[in-house]
PLY file of the C-alpha trace (Angstrom):
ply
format ascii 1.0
element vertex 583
property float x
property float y
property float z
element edge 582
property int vertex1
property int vertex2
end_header
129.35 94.64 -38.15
127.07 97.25 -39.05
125.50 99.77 -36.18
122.06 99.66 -35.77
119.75 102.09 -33.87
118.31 99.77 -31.18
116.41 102.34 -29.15
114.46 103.25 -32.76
113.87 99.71 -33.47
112.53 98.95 -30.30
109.82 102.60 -30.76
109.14 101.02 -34.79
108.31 97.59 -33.31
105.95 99.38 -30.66
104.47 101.50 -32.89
103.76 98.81 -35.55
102.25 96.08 -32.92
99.83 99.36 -31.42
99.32 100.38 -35.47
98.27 96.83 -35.83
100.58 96.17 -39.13
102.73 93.39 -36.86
99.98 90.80 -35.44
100.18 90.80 -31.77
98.08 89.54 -29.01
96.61 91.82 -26.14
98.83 91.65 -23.86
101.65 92.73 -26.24
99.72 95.66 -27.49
99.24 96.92 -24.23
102.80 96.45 -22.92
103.94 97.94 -26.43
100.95 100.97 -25.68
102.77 101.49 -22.29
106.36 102.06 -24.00
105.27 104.50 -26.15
103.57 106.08 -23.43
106.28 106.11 -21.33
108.78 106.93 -23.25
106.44 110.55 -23.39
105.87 110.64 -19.48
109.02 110.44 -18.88
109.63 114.27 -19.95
107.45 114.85 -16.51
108.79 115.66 -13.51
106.48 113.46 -11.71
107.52 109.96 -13.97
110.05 107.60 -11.57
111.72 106.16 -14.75
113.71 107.76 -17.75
114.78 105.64 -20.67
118.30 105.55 -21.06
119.45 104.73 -24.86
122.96 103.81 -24.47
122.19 101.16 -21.74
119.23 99.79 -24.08
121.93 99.26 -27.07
124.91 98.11 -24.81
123.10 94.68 -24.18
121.86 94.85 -27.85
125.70 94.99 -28.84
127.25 92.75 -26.49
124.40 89.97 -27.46
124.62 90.35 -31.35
128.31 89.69 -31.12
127.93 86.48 -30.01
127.74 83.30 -31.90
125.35 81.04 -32.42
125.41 77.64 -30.70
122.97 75.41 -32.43
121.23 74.99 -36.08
122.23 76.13 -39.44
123.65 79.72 -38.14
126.03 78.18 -36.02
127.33 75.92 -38.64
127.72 78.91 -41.04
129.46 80.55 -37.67
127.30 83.53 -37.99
126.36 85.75 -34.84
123.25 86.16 -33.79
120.65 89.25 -35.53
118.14 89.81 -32.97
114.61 90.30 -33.96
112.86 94.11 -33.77
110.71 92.06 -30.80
113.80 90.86 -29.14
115.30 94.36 -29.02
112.25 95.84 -27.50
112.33 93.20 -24.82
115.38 94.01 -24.01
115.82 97.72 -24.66
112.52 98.01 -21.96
113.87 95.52 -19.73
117.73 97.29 -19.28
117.06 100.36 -20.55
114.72 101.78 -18.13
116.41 103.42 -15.18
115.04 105.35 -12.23
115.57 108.70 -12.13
116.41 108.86 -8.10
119.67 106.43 -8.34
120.36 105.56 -12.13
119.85 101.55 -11.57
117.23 99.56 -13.47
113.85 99.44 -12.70
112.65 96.20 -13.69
114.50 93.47 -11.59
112.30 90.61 -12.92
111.66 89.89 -16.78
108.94 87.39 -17.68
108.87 86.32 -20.89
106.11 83.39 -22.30
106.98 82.76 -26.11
106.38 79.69 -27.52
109.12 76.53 -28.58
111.32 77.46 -31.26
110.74 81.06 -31.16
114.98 82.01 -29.76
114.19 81.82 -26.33
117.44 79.93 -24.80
119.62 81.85 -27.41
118.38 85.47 -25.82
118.59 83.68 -21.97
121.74 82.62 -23.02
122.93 85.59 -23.92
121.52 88.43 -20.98
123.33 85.31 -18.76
126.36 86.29 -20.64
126.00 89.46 -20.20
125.31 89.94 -16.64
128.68 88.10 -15.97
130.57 90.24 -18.43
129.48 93.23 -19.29
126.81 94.17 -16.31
129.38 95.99 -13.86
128.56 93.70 -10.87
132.10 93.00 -9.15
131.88 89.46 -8.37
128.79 88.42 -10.50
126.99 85.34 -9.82
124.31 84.10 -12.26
122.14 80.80 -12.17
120.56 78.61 -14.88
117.89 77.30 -12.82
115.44 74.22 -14.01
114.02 71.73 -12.11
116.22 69.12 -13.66
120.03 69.36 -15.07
118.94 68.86 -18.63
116.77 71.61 -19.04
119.37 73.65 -16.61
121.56 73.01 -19.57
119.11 74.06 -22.46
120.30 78.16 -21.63
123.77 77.84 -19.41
124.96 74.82 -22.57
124.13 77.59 -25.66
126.16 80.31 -23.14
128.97 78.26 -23.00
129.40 77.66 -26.48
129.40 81.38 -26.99
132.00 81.66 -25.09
133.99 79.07 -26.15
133.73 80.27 -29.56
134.37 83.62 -28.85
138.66 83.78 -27.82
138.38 88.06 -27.57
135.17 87.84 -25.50
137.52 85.41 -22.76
140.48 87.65 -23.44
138.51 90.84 -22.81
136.55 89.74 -19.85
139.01 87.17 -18.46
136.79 84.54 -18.26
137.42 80.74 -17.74
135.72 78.20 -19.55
135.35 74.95 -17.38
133.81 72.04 -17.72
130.58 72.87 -15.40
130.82 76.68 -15.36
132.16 79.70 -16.36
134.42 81.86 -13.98
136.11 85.43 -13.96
139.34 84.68 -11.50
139.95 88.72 -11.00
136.34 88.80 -9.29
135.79 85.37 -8.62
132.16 85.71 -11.09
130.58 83.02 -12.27
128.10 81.22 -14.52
126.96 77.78 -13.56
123.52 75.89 -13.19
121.43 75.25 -10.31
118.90 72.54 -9.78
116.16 72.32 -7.31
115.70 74.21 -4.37
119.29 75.12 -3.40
118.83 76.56 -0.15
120.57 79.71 1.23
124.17 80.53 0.35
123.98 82.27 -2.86
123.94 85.99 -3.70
123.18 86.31 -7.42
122.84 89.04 -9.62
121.04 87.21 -12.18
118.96 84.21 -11.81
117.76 82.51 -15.21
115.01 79.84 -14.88
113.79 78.16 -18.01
110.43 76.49 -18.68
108.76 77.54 -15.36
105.64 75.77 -16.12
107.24 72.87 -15.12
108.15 73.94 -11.32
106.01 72.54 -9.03
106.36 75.50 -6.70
108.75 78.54 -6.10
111.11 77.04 -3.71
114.31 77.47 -6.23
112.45 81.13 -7.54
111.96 82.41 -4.51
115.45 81.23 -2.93
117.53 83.00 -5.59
115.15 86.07 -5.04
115.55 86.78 -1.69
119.43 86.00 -2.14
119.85 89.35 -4.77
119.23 91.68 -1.54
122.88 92.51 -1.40
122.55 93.57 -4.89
122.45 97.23 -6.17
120.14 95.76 -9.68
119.68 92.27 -9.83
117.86 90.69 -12.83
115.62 87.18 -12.88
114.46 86.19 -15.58
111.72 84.09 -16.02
111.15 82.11 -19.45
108.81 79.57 -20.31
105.90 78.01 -22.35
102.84 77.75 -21.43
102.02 74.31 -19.79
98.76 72.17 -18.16
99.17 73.29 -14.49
96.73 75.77 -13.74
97.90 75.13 -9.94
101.07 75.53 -10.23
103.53 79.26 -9.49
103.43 79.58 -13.71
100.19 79.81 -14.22
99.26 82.00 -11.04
101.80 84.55 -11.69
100.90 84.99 -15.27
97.00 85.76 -14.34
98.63 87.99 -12.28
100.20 89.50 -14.69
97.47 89.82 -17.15
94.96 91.27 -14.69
97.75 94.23 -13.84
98.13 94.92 -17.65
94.66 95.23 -17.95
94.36 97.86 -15.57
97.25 100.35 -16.92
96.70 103.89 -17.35
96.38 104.12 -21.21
93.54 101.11 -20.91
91.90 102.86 -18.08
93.00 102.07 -14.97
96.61 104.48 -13.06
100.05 103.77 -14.33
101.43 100.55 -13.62
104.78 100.69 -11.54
106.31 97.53 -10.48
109.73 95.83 -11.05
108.55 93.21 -13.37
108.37 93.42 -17.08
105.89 90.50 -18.77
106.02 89.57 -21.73
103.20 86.52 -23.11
103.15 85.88 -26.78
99.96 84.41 -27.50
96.57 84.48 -29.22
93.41 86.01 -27.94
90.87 84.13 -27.56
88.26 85.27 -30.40
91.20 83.94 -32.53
90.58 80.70 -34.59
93.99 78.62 -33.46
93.53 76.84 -37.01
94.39 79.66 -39.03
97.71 80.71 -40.32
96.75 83.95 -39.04
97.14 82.79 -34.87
100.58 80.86 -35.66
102.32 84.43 -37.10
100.79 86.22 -34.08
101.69 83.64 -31.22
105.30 83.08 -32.70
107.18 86.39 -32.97
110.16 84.51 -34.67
107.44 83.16 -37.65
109.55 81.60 -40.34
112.99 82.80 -38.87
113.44 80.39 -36.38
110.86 78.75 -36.31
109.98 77.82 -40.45
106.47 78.50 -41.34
106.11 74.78 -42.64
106.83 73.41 -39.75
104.68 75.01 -37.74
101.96 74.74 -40.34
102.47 70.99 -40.45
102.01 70.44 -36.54
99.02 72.71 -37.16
97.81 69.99 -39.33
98.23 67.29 -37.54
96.42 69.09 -34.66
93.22 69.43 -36.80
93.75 65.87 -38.14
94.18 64.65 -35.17
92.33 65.29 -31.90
94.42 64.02 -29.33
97.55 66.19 -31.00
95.32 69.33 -30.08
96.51 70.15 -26.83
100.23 69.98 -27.30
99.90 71.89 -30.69
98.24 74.59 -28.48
100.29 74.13 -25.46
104.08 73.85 -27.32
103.21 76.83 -30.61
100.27 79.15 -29.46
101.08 79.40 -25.95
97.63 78.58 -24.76
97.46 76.85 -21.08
95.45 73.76 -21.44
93.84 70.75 -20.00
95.24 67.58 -18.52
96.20 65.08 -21.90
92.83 63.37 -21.66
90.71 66.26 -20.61
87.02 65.63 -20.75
86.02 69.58 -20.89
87.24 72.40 -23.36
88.87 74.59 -21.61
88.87 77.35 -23.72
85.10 77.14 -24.48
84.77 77.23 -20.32
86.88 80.25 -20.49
84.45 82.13 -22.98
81.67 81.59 -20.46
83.27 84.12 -18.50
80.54 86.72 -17.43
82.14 89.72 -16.16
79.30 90.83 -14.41
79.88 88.14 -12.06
82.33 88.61 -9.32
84.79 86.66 -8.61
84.41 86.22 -4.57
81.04 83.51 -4.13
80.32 85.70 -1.03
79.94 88.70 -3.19
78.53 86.74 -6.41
75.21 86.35 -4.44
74.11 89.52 -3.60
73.65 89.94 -8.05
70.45 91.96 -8.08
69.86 89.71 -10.93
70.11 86.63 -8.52
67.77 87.70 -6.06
64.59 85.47 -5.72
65.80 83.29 -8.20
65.32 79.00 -8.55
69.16 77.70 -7.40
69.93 74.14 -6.78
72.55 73.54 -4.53
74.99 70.59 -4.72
77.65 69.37 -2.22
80.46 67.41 -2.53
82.08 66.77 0.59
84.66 63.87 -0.12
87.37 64.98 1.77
87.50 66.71 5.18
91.47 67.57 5.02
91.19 69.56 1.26
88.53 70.99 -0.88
85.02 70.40 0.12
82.44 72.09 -2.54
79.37 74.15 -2.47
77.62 74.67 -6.10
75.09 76.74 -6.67
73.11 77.06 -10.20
70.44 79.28 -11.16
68.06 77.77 -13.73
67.16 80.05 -16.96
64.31 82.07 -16.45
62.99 80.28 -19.51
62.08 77.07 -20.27
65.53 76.53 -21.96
68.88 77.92 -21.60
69.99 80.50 -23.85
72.97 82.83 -24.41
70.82 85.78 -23.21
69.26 83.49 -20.69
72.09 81.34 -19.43
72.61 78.78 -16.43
74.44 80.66 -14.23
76.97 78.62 -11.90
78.48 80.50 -7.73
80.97 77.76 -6.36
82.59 77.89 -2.62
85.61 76.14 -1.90
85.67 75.15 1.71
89.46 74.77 2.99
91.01 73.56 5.83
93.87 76.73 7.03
96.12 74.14 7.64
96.13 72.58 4.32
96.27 76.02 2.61
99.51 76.60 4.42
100.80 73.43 2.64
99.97 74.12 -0.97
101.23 77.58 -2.82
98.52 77.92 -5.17
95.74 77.83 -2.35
97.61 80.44 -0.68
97.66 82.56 -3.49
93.63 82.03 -3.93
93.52 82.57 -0.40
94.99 85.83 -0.65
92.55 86.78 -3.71
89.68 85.89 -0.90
88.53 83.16 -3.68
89.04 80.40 -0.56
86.51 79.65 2.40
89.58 78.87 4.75
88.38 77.24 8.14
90.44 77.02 11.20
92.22 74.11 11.81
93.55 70.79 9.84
89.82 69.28 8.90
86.75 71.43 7.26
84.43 72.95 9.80
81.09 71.82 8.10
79.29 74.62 10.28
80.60 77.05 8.25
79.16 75.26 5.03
76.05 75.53 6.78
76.14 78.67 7.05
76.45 79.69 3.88
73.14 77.34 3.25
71.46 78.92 5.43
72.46 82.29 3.97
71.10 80.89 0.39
68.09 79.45 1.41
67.09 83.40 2.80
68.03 85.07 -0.65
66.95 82.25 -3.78
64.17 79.80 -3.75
66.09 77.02 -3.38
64.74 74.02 -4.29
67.17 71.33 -3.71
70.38 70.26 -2.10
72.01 67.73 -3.76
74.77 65.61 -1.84
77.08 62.42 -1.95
76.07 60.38 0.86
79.68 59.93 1.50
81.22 62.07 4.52
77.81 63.71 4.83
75.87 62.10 7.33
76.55 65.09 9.89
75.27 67.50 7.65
72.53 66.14 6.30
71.32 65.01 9.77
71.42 68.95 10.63
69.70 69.72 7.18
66.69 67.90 7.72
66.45 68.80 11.03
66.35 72.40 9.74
64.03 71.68 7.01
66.18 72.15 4.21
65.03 69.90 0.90
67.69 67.48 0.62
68.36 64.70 -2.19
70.90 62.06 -2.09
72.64 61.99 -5.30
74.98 59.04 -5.55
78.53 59.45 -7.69
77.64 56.42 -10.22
77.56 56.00 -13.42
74.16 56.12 -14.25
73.51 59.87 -12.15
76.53 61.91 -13.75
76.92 60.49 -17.46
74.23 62.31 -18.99
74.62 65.26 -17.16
78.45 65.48 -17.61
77.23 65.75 -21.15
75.58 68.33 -20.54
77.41 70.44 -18.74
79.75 69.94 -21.72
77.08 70.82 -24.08
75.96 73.93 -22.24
80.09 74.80 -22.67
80.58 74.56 -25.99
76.93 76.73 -26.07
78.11 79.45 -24.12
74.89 78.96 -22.26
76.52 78.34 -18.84
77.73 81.65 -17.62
80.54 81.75 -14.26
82.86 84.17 -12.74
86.12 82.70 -14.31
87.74 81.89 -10.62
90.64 80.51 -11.26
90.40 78.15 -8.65
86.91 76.34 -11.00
89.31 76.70 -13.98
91.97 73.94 -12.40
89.53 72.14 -10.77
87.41 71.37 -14.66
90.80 71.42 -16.52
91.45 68.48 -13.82
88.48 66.70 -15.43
89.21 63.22 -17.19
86.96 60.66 -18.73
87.10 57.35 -20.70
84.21 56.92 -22.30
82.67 52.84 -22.01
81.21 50.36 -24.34
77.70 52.27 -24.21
79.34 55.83 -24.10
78.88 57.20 -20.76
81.30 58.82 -18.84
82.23 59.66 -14.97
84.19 62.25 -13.92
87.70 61.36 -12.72
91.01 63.03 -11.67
94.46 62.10 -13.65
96.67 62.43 -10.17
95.46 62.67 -6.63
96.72 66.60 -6.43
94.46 66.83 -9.18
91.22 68.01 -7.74
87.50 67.54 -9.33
85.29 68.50 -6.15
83.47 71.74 -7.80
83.26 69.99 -10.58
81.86 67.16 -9.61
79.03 68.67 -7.90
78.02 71.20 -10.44
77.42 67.94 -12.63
75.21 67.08 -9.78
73.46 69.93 -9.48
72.65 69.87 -13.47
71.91 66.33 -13.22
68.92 67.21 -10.58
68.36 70.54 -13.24
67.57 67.62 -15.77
65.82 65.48 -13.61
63.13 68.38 -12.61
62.71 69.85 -16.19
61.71 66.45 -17.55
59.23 66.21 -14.74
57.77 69.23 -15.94
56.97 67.70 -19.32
53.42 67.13 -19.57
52.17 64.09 -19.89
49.42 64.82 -22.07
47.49 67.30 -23.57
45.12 68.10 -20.27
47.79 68.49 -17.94
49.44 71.16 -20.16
48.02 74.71 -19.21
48.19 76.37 -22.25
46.42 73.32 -23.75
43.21 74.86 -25.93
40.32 72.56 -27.74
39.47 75.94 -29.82
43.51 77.20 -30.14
45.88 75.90 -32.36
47.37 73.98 -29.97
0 1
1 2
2 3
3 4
4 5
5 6
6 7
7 8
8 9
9 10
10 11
11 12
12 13
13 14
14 15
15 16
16 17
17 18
18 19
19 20
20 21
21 22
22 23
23 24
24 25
25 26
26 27
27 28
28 29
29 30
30 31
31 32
32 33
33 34
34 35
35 36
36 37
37 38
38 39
39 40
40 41
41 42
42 43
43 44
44 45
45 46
46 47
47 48
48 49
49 50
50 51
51 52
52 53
53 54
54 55
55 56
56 57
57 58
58 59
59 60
60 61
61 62
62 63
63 64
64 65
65 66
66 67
67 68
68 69
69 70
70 71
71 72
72 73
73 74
74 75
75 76
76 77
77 78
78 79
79 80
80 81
81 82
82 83
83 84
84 85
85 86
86 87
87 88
88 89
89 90
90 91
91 92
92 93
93 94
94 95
95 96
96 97
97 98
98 99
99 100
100 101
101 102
102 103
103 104
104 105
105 106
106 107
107 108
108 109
109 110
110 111
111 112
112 113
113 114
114 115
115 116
116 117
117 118
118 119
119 120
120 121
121 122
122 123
123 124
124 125
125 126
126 127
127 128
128 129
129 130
130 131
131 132
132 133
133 134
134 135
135 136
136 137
137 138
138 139
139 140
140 141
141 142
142 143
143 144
144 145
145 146
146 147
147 148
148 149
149 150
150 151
151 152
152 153
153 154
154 155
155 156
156 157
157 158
158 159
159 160
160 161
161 162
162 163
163 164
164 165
165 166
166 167
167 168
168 169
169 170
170 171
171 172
172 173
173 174
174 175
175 176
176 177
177 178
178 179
179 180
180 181
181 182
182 183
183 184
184 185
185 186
186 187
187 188
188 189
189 190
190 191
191 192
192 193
193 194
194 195
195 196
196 197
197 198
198 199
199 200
200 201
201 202
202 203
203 204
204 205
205 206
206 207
207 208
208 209
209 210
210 211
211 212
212 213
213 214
214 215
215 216
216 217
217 218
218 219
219 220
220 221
221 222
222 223
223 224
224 225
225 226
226 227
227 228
228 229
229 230
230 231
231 232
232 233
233 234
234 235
235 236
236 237
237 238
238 239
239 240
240 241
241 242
242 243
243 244
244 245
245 246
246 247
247 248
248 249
249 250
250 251
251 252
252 253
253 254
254 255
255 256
256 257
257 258
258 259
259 260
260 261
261 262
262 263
263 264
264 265
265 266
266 267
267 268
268 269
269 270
270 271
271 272
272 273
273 274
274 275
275 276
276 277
277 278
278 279
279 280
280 281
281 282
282 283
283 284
284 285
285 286
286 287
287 288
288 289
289 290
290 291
291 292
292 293
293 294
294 295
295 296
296 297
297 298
298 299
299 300
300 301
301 302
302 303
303 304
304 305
305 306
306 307
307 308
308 309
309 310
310 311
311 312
312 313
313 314
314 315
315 316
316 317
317 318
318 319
319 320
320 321
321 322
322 323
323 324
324 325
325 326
326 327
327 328
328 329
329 330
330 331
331 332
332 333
333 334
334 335
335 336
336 337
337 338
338 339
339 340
340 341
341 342
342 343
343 344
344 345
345 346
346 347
347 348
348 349
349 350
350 351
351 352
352 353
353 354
354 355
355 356
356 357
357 358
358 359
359 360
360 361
361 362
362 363
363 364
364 365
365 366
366 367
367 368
368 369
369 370
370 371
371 372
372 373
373 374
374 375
375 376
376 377
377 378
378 379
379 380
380 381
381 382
382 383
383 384
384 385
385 386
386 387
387 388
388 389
389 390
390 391
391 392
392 393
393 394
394 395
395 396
396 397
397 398
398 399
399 400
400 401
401 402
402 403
403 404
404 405
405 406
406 407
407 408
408 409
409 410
410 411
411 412
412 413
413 414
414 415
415 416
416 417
417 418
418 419
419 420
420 421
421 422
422 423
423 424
424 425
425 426
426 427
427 428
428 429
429 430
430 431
431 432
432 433
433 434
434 435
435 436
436 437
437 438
438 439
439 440
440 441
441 442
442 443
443 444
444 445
445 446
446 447
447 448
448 449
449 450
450 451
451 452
452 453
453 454
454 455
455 456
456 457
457 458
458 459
459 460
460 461
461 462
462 463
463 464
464 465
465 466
466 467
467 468
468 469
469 470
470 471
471 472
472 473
473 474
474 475
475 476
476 477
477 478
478 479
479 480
480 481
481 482
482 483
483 484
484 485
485 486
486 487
487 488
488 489
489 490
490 491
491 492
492 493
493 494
494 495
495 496
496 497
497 498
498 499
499 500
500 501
501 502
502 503
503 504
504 505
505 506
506 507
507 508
508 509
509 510
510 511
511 512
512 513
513 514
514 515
515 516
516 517
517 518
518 519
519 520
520 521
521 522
522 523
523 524
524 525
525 526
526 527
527 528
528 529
529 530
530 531
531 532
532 533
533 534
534 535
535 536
536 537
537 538
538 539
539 540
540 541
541 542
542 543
543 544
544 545
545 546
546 547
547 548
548 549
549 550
550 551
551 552
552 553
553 554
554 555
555 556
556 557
557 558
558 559
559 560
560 561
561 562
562 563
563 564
564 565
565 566
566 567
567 568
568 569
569 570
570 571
571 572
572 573
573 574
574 575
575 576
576 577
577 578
578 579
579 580
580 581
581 582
């Protein structure tokens, strides 16, 4: 087999992604940006890390003399040839070492490529690896899933490399069995794990594929905290990108992002942590129809994935509207809606202003904001979950405009005790993107509050509720003066302006904060449209929530209502009506 220079290979990719001659989205760029730059801080006396070439091609090695397990390589019995993108991952993720005790830095790698593109085949083989060739005297490593099939889809390929590879056994003195792999000298293994196991293990490497489909972090977090009695552990986190916004996937990849986007070399101080993430995607000025955004989401583009194929789903996706979101889901890597989403998700996401803050409580002290019309809209249907506050800002003008948008503040009133049952309110809750109240029901005093708090800053000239759950409140609004409307969840009041809202989407002329915690709630959105075409929001699964949603369609329902009341009737009730004008 012929030697290659992985360390170079990995600085050519790098270079050529940053260089812009290999199409790559932002957040490769800047992860690529921060190699290069690291691999030239490193010289300092100051840098933690130093890059370590012969560790970097040691994995490179041991994985390119394995064979393949599936397709038409393994039937030709060739070994695998990683990809220049493959050997950076994995010439960053083991060849960085700290300088104070020579061990790895990054004990977590996160990887996000889409299907097809080699990702079981390189789990596969860093799982082999870590039980071989890692140095860890009795090495355990997990394929974790959240079912045994998809356990299978990286510890199955690992164990046909192993079977197929007599001096890898001999040299390692591992035992192939039925439902693991073992090394009797050490008593290392190799097996799967399902679930949430529980305590009891100590592994050294944890591999858990597809996490878009765990429901929370139970099995993630379990093998975690069981590596503390390791000197370098490894997890590694693979996936595509899936529909559950709420879910540990989703949240730790925003995470991600918003780190990368505050490195040194894109303005912000170095980032040090023990993760390395990797998302192959497209950005999202990119038109997902082109050719162009299925070479730069798949970094395995007619090697693994054959450039017909992926051209034909592409296809069928533009053919075929209801094909759209798993064509974008499964081969660009772009997080989408529930199946029968009523809302475009990525048109919501281009709304973004990010002027806005992200935090309600801090959105409304905007300079721009102050004095301004705002309707306010409540939807208070449950007392144990999410009750919503809306808030939206008319255009200045007569019509809404990209210059002179709708502009849209949501609160998201929680009970603490239900935010210690769900792990993606936590994590908003720990953003400060949550209005937690004490206790297991929502403390509508604190809503009020906040009203009360509007009413002082904006001119605000209506509050729209569901008469459901809100007779307390409203009682207390009145009371206090505040101009109330009942706005009833039928048909009739939220078709045309769930339309809208829609409509002022796909504009750009509704402009938010991009909380993440809005983003579930209208990817949540579903709607069948009836005989006469209207449509009423709905919610595919009861964890699905719609409250914010719901009531910002209120709120631009009564936005409607009042600008058609301010349609003249005729001429002489128009002021700028002339009888010597041309009007």
């Amino acid at each position: 087999m012929e030697s290659r220079n992985y360390p170079e290979i990995a600085q050519r990719y790098a270079r050529e992604v940053t260089r812009g001659k290999i199409p790559a989205c932002k957040s490769i760029r800047l992860q690529c940006q921060r190699f290069l730059d690291e691999l030239k801080a490193q010289r300092s006396k100051d840098f933690p890390h130093r890059f370590d070439a012969d560790q970097a091609s040691r994995v490179c090695k041991f994985i390119e003399r394995l064979p393949h397990s599936k397709g038409k390589w393994a039937r030709s019995k060739e070994t695998i040839r990683l990809e220049p993108w493959q050997i950076w991952i994995l010439c960053c993720t083991f060849g960085w070492l700290r300088k104070r005790d020579g061990l790895r830095r990054f004990r977590v790698l996160f990887v996000v490529v889409p299907r097809k593109n080699g990702k079981s085949a390189l789990s596969a083989g860093i799982g082999l690896y870590m039980l071989c060739a890692d140095n860890e005297f009795g090495a355990e490593v997990y394929s974790g899933a959240t079912n045994e099939k998809q356990a299978w889809e990286v510890f199955g390929p690992a164990r046909l490399m192993a079977q197929r590879t007599p001096a890898l056994l001999q040299r390692f003195g591992i035992e192939v069995n039925a439902k693991n792999l073992t090394r009797v000298q050490d008593n290392s293994k190799f097996e799967t794990i399902v679930g949430d196991p529980g305590d009891g293990q100590s592994p050294s490497c944890s591999i858990h594929d597809e996490y878009h489909e765990h429901a929370d972090d139970g099995q993630v977090d379990c093998m975690q905290t069981g590596m503390g009695a390791r000197d370098q552990p490894l997890q590694v986190l693979i996936t595509t990108a899936g529909d559950n916004l709420a879910g540990p996937c989703y949240a730790r990849i925003d995470e991600e992002r918003r780190k990368l986007a505050g490195i040194g070399h894109n303005g912000g101080p170095p980032l040090d942590d023990e993760t390395f993430f990797v998302e192959y995607t497209i950005d999202e000025d990119d038109d997902w129809r082109s050719e162009a955004a299925l070479r730069k989401a798949n970094p395995n583009y007619d090697v693994s994935v054959s450039a017909d194929f992926l051209k034909a789903r592409q296809r069928d996706a533009i053919s075929t509207p209801r094909k759209v979101g798993v064509f974008k889901t499964k081969h660009l890597n772009l997080w989408v809606a529930a199946k029968a989403a009523y809302f475009d998700v990525e048109a919501w996401r281009k709304c973004r202003d990010p002027d806005i803050p992200v935090r309600a409580i801090d959105a409304i002290e905007l300079e721009r904001l102050r004095g301004r019309r705002c309707i306010a809209s409540l939807d208070l249907a449950s007392k144990v979950d999410i009750a919503a506050l809306e808030l939206l800002f008319p255009p200045i003008a007569a019509k809404p405009s990209i210059d002179d948008p709708y502009i849209r503040i949501g609160f998201y009133f929680v009970p603490s005790e239900t935010v210690l049952k769900v792990e993606a309110y936590q994590g908003w809750d720990a953003q400060g993107l949550l209005n937690v109240t004490d206790g297991n029901i929502i403390d509508y005093d604190e809503i009020l509050e906040v009203l009360r708090q509007v009413r002082g800053m904006f001119q605000l000239e209506q509050v729209a509720y569901d008469p459901h759950q809100a007779t307390y409140m409203v009682t207390t609004m009145v009371k206090e003066g505040f101009p109330v409307l009942e706005y009833r969840p039928i048909v009739l009041n939220f078709s045309e302006p769930m339309k809208e809202l829609d409509a002022l989407t796909k504009a750009g002329t509704i402009a938010h904060a991009g909380c993440p915690v809005m983003e579930w709630q209208i990817n949540n959105v579903v709607a069948q449209p009836d005989a006469k075409d209207n449509v009423y929001p709905r919610k595919p699964r009861e964890t699905a929530k719609i409250d914010n949603p719901v009531a910002l369609i209120a709120a631009i329902g009564v936005a409607i209502a009042k600008e058609e009341e301010a349609v003249p009737t005729s001429p002489w009730d128009d002021p700028n009506f002339s009888l010597t004008g041309q009007n």
